[in-house]
GUTI-532950 format. One record per residue: residue number from 1; x, y, z of N, C-alpha, C in turn. Coordinates in steps of 0.2 Angstrom, whole numbers. Example, Ala and Ser with C-alpha at 12.3 -4.5 7.8 and 13.67 -1.06 7.14 Angstrom:
# residues 2
PT pos  n_px  n_py  n_pz ca_px ca_py ca_pz  c_px  c_py  c_pz
PT   1    66   -28    39    62   -22    39    66   -16    39
PT   2    64   -11    35    68    -5    36    64     0    39
This chain:
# residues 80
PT pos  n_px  n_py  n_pz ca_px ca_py ca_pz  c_px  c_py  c_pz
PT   1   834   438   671   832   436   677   824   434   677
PT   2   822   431   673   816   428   669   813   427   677
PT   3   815   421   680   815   419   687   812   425   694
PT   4   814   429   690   814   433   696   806   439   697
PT   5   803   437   688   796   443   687   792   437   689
PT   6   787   442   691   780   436   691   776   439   686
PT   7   771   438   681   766   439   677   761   436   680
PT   8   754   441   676   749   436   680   743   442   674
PT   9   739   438   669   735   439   664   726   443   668
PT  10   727   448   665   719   453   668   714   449   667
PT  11   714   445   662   709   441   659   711   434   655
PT  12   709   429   658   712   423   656   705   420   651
PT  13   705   418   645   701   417   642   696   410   642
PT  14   703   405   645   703   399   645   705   397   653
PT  15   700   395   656   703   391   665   709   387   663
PT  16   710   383   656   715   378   658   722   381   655
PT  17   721   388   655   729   392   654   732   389   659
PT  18   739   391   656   744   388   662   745   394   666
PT  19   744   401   661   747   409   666   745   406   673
PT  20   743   414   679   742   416   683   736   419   681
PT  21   731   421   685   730   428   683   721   427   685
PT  22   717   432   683   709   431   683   706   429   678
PT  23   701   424   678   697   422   676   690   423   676
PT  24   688   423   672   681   431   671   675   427   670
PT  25   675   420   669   670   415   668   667   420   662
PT  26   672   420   655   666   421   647   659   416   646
PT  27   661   412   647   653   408   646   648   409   648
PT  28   649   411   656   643   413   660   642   420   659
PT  29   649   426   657   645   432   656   640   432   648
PT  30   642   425   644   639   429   636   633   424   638
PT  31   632   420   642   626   417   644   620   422   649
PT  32   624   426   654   617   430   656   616   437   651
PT  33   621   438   647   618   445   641   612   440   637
PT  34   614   434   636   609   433   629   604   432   633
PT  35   603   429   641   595   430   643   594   438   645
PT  36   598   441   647   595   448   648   594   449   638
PT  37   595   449   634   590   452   628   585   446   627
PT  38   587   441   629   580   438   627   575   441   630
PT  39   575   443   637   571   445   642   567   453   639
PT  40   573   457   637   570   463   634   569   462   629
PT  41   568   456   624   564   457   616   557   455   618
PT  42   558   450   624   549   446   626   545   452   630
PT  43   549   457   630   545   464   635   545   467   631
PT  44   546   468   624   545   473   620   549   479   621
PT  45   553   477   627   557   484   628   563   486   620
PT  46   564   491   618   568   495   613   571   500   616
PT  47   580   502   612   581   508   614   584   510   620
PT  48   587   513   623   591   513   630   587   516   636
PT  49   587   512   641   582   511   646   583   516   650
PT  50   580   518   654   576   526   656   581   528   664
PT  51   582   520   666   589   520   672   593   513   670
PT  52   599   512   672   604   508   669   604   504   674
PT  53   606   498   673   606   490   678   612   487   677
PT  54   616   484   680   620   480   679   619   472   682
PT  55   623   468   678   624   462   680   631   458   681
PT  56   633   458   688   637   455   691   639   449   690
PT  57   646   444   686   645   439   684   652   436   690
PT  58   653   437   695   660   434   699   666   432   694
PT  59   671   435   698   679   432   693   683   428   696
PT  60   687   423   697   693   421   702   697   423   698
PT  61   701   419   704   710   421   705   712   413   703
PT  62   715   411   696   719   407   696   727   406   694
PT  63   729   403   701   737   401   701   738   398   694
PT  64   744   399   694   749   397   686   756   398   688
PT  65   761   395   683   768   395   683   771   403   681
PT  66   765   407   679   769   413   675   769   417   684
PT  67   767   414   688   766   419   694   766   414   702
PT  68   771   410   701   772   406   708   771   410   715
PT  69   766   403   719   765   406   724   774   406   727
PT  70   775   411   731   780   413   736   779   409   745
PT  71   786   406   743   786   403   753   786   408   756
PT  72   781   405   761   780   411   768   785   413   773
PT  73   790   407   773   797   407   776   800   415   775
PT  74   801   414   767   805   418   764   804   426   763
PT  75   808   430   765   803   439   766   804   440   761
PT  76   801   445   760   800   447   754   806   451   751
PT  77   811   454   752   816   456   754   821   453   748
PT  78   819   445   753   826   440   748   821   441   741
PT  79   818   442   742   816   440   730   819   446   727
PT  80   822   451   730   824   456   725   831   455   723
């Protein structure tokens, strides 16, 4: 009953997969590490920093065949 599971990938590597699933935008997180260490080798900073920082890089949600959207007609009931 293949038909009947949805799947949907934690981490799609590639937007143009066919899965479901999130999309993590990799380019733009390995895009802002290499300006954060550019930033801390032109400040001379070394070594692990004295308070911790993070940077937020947004994820979406992309639709795919491995995880069809469901008709709103249909309760959820009928899929079992």
């Amino acid at each position: 009953m293949p038909e009947d599971v949805a799947c949907a990938s934690l981490s799609l590597l590639d937007e143009d997969d066919p899965l479901a699933g999130i999309f993590p935008n990799p380019r733009l997180v390995g895009a802002k590490a290499v300006s954060l260490l550019t930033t801390l080798l032109k400040s001379d900073q070394r070594g692990v920093p004295q308070y911790a920082s993070r940077t937020y890089v947004t994820s979406h949600w992309k639709d795919g065949a491995s995880a069809p959207a469901r008709s709103a007609a249909v309760p959820a009931a009928a899929h079992r």
